[in-house]
C-alpha positions in Angstrom: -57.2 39.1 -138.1 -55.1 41.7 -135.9 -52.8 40.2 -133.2 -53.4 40.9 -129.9 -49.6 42.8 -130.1 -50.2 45.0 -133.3 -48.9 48.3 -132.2 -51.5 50.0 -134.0 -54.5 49.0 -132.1 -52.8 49.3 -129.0 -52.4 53.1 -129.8 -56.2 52.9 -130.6 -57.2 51.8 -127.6 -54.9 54.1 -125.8 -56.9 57.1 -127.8 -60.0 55.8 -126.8 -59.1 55.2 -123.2 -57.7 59.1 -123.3 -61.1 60.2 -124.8 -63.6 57.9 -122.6 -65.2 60.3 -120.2 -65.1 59.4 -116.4 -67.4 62.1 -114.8 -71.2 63.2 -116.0 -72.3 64.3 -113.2 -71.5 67.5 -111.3 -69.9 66.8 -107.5 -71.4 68.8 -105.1 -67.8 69.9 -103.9 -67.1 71.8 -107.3 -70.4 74.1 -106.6 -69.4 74.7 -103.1 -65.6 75.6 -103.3 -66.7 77.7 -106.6 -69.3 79.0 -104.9 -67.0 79.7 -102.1 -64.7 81.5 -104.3 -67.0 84.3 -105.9 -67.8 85.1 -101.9 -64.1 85.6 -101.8 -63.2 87.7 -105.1 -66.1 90.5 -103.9 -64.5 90.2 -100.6 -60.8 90.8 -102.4 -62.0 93.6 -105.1 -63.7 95.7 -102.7 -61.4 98.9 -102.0 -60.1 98.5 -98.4 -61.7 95.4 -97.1 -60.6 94.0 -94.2 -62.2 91.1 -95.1 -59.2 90.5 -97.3 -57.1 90.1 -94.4 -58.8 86.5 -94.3 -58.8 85.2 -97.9 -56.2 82.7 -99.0 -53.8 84.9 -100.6 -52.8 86.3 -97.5 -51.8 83.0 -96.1 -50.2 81.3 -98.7 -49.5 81.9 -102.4 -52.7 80.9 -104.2 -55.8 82.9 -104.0 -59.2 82.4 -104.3 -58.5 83.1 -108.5 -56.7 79.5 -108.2 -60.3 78.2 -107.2 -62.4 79.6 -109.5 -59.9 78.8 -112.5 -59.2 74.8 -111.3 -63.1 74.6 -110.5 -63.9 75.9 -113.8 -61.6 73.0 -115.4 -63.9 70.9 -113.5 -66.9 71.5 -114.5 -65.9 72.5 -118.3 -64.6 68.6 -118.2 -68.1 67.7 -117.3 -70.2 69.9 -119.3 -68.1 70.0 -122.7 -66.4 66.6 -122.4 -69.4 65.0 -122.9 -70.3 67.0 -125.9 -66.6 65.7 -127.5 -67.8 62.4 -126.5 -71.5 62.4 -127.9 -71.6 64.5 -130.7 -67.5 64.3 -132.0 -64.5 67.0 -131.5 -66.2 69.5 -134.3 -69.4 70.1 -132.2 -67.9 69.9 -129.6 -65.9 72.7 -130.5 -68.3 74.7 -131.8 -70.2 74.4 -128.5 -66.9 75.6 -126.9 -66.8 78.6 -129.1 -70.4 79.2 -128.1 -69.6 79.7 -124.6 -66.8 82.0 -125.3 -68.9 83.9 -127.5 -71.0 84.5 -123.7 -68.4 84.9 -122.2 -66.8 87.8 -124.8 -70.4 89.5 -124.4 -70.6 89.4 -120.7 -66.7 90.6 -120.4 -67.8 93.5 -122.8 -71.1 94.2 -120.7 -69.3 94.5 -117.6 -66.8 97.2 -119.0 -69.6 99.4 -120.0 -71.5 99.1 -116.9 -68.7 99.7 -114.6 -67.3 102.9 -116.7 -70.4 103.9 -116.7 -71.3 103.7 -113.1 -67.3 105.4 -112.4 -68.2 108.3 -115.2 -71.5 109.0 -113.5 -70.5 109.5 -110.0 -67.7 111.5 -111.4 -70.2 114.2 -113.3 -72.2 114.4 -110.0 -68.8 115.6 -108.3 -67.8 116.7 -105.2 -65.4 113.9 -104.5 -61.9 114.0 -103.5 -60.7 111.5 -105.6 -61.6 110.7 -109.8 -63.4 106.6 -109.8 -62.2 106.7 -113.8 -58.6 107.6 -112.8 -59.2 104.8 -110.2 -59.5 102.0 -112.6 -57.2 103.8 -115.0 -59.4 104.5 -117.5 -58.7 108.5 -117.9 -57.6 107.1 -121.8 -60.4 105.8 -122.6 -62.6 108.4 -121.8 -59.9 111.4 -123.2 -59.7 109.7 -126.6 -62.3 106.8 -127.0 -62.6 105.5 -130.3 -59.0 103.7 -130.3 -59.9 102.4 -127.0 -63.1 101.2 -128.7 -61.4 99.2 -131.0 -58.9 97.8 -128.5 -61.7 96.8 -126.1 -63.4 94.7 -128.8 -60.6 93.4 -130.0 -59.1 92.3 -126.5 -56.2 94.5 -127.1 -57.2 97.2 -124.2 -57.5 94.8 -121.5 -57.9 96.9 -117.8 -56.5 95.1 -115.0 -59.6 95.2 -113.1 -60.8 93.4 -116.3 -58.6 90.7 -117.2 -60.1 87.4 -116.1 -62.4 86.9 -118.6 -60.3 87.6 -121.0 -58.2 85.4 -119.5 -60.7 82.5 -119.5 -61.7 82.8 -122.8 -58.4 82.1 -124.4 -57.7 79.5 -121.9 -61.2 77.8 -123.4 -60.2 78.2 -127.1 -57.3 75.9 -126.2 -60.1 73.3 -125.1 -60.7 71.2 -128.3 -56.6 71.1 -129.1 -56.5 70.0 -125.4 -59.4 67.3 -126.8 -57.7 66.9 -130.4 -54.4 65.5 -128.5 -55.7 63.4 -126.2 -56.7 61.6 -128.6 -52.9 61.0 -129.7 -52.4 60.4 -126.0 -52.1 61.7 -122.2 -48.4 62.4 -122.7 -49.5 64.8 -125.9 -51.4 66.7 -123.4 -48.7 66.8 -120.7 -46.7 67.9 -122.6 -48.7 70.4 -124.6 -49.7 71.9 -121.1 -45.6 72.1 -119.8 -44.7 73.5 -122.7 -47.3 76.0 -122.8 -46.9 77.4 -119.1 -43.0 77.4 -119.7 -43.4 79.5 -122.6 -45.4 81.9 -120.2 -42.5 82.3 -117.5 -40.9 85.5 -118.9 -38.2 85.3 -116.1 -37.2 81.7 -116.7 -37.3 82.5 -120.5 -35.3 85.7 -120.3 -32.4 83.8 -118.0 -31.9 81.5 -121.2 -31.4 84.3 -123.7 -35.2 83.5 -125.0 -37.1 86.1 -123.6 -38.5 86.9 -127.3 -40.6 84.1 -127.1 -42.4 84.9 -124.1 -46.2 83.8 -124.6 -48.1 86.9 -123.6 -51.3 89.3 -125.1 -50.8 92.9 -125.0 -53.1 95.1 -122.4 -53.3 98.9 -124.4 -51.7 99.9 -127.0 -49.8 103.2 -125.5 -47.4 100.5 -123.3 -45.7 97.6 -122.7 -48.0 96.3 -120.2 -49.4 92.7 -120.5 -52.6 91.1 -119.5 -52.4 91.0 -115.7 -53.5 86.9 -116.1 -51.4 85.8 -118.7 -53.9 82.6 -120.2 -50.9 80.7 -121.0 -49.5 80.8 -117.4 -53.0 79.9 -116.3 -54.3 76.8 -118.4 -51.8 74.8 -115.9 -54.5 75.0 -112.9 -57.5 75.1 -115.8 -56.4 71.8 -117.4 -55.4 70.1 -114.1 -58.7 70.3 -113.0 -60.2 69.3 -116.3 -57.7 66.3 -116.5 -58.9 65.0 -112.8 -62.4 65.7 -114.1 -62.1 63.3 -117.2 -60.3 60.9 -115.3 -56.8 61.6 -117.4 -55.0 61.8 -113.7 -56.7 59.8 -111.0 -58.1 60.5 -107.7 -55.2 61.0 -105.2 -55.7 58.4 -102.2 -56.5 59.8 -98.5 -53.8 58.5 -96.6 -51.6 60.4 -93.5 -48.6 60.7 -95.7 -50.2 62.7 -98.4 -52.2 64.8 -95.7 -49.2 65.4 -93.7 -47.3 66.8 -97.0 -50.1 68.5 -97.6 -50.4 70.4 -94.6 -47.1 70.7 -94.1 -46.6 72.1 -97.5 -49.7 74.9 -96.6 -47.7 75.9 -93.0 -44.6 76.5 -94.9 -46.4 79.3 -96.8 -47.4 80.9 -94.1 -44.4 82.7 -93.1 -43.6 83.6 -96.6 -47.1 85.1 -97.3 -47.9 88.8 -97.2 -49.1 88.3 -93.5 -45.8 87.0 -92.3 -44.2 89.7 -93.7 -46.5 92.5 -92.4 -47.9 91.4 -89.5 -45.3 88.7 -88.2 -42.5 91.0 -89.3 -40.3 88.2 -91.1 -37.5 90.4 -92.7 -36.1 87.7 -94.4 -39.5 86.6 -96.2 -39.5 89.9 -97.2 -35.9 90.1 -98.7 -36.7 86.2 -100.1 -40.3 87.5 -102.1 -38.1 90.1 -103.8 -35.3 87.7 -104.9 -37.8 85.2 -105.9 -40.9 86.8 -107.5 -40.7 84.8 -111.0 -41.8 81.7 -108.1 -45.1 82.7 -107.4 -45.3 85.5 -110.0 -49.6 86.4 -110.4 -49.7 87.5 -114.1 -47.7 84.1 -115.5 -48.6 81.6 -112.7 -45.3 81.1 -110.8 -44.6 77.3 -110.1 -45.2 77.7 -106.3 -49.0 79.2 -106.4 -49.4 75.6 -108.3 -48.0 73.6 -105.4 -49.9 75.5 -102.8 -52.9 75.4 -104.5 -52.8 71.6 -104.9 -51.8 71.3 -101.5 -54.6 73.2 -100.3 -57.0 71.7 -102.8 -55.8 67.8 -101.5 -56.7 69.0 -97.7 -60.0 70.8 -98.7 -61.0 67.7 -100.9 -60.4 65.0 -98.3 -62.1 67.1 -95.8 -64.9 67.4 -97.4 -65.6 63.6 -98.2 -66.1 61.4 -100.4 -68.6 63.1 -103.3 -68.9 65.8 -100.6 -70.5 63.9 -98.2 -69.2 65.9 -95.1 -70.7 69.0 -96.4 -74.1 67.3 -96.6 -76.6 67.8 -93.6 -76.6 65.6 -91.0 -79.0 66.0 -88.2 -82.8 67.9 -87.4 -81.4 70.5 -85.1 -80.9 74.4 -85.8 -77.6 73.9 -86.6 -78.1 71.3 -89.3 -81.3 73.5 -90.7 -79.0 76.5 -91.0 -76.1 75.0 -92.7 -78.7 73.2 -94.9 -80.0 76.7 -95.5 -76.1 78.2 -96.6 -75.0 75.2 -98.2 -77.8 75.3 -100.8 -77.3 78.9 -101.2 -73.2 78.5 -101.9 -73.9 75.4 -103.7 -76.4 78.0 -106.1 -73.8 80.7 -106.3 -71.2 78.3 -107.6 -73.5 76.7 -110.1 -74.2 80.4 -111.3 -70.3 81.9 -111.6 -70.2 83.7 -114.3 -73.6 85.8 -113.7 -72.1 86.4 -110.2 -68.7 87.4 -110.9 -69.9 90.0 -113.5 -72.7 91.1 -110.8 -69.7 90.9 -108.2 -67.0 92.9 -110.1 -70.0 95.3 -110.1 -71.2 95.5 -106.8 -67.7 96.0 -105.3 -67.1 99.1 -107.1 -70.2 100.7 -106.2 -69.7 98.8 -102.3 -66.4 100.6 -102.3 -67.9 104.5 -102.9 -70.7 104.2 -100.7 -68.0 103.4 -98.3 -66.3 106.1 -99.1 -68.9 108.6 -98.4 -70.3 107.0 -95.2 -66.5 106.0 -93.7 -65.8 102.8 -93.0 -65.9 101.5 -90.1 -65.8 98.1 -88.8 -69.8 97.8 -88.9 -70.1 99.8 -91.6 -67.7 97.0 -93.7 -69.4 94.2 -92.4 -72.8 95.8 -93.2 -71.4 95.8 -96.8 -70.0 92.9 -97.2 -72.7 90.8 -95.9 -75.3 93.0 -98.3 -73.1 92.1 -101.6 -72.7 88.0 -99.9 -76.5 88.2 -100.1 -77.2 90.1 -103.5 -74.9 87.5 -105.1 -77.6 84.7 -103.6 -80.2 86.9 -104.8 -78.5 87.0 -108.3 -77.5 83.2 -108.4 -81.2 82.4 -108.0 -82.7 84.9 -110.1 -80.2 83.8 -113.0 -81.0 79.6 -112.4 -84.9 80.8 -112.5 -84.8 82.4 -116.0 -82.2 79.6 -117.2 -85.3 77.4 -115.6 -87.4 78.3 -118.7 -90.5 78.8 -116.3 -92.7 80.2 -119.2 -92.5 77.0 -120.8 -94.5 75.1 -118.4 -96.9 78.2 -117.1 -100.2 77.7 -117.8 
């Protein structure tokens, strides 16, 4: 008979607890901040937007790439953890490396599509300006069959095309997220610390261990690095898996925490790119320069994690609990219309990757129609409200054939 103190089955139960899922259900507030976000990332790669004068990242630190990363945390804790759970850690691994395998394809399609949009408006001519040399991609079209070989194998990574990539590592680490939490929480923690540390080449370098920067090549003629370095980035992936499962709990709503929050978001502000450029803060200026390794994009500076969170805590606990202040309340023509946007960002969000391909797209070929009819401040809106609605259009197109409808036509 064991004893109620046998170290043994209290690690047991502390494996189990770690591997016990928490959420099976999708919260309507991951849909609608993810949906929220692939509104934002056609807003931010459209050429000279200025939309973008509106998106987080130029009020704070953290951008809308923050969102679409932690979301997708979220809902890969709900739609793979359960798999782990059910079925055991090597299907449930093999479903993960199902999804990357989409994911690889639709990264792939996207490259073609777009090069081949840029290489077709280029052989019609008559522009002032080359769309290939605009994405960089004069190599691959001057001498294509190394760049071939570098695209397939994730070794010629575009910056315009780096977050999928970037995602797909970031899911290959999901099962050895899986397979230590199984040894325990603190396996994970420190799996995850370790990880993004090994990312910071600044912090690495000021050591004298620079060489061990964690980091994937971009093209093979350079130095450069993927733009989103996957090791940087599985910090905000696997926070929002770990809040997900229920490995870190729901933070309470309480003044204190709001006020930090808040106060946390303010003191961005000034040190964001619109304090420096439109409030003129000199010393913001001089400070970002000194202190880039911070909030450094391509390895995930330290201080676009606290921001984020901060934001994320004030967005959450306005939102309700389960979402419940984003739900309609009322018959009048403002509840109807909300109603009407919230199921169409709630749509969007529950359709990301489709969109983002579509979006990455549709921003390309946004920004030279733009450039041949001028922009203007209609002419903008015009185009940015047409791409908000084609990704609606393309969210519900994409959830119709994932419906199966020829299953149950008669």
């Amino acid at each position: 008979m064991t004893s109620v103190a046998d170290p043994s089955m209290t690690h047991h139960r502390a494996a189990n607890a770690a591997a016990k899922p928490v959420a099976t259900t999708r919260d309507i507030r991951l849909d609608f901040f993810r949906g929220l976000a692939m509104f934002i990332i056609l807003a931010a790669h459209t050429p000279r937007n200025f939309f973008t004068s509106w998106i987080p990242a130029r009020w704070g630190f953290s951008d809308a790439t923050e969102i679409f990363v932690f979301c997708s945390g979220m809902a890969s804790a709900i739609a793979f953890g359960r798999t782990f759970d059910r079925a055991g850690w090597t299907l449930g691994a093999s479903r993960v490396g199902y999804r990357v395998w989409q994911v690889y394809w639709a990264h792939i399609c996207m490259f073609f599509v777009i090069a081949t949009m840029l290489a077709a408006i280029d052989m019609i001519g008559g522009f002032d300006k080359s769309y290939i040399n605009g994405l960089n991609l004069q190599k691959f079209f001057a001498d294509p069959g190394p760049q071939l070989l570098g695209l397939f194998t994730l070794t010629y990574v575009p910056n315009y095309f780096d977050i999928l990539p970037m995602y797909m590592v970031i899911l290959v680490m999901m099962p050895v997220i899986m397979a230590l939490s199984r040894v325990g929480l603190w396996a994970v923690a420190a799996a995850m610390g370790l990880t993004w540390l090994m990312a910071q080449e600044v912090i690495l370098e000021s050591v004298g261990l620079g060489h061990l920067h964690l980091a994937f090549p971009a093209e093979p003629w350079s130095g450069r690095e993927w733009f989103f370095n996957p090791f940087g980035w599985q910090l905000i992936f696997f926070t929002g898996f770990a809040f997900m499962r229920g490995w870190l709990p729901k933070p309470p709503v309480n003044k204190l925490l709001l006020g930090v929050a808040a106060a946390l978001v303010i003191a961005n502000i000034p040190l964001s790119n619109i304090g420096v450029r439109e409030f003129g803060f000199d010393w913001a200026r001089d400070w970002r320069i000194a202190n880039n390794s911070l909030f450094n994009k391509s390895d995930f500076g330290i201080l676009r994690y606290v921001h984020f969170l901060a934001l994320a805590y004030l967005c959450w606990a306005a939102a309700g609990e389960g979402g419940n202040r984003l739900r309609v309340v009322g018959n009048g023509i403002i509840s109807y219309v909300w109603g009407v946007l919230l199921k169409m960002i709630l749509k969007v969000g529950q359709q990301s990757l489709a969109v983002f391909v579509f979006s990455m797209v549709f921003a390309r070929f946004s920004g030279f129609v733009m450039d041949q009819i001028g922009r203007n401040t209609w002419n903008i809106t015009l185009a940015n409200f047409v791409g908000f609605g084609a990704l609606i259009v393309v969210a519900y197109t994409v959830a119709w054939f994932k419906s199966h409808p020829w299953r149950v036509a008669k």
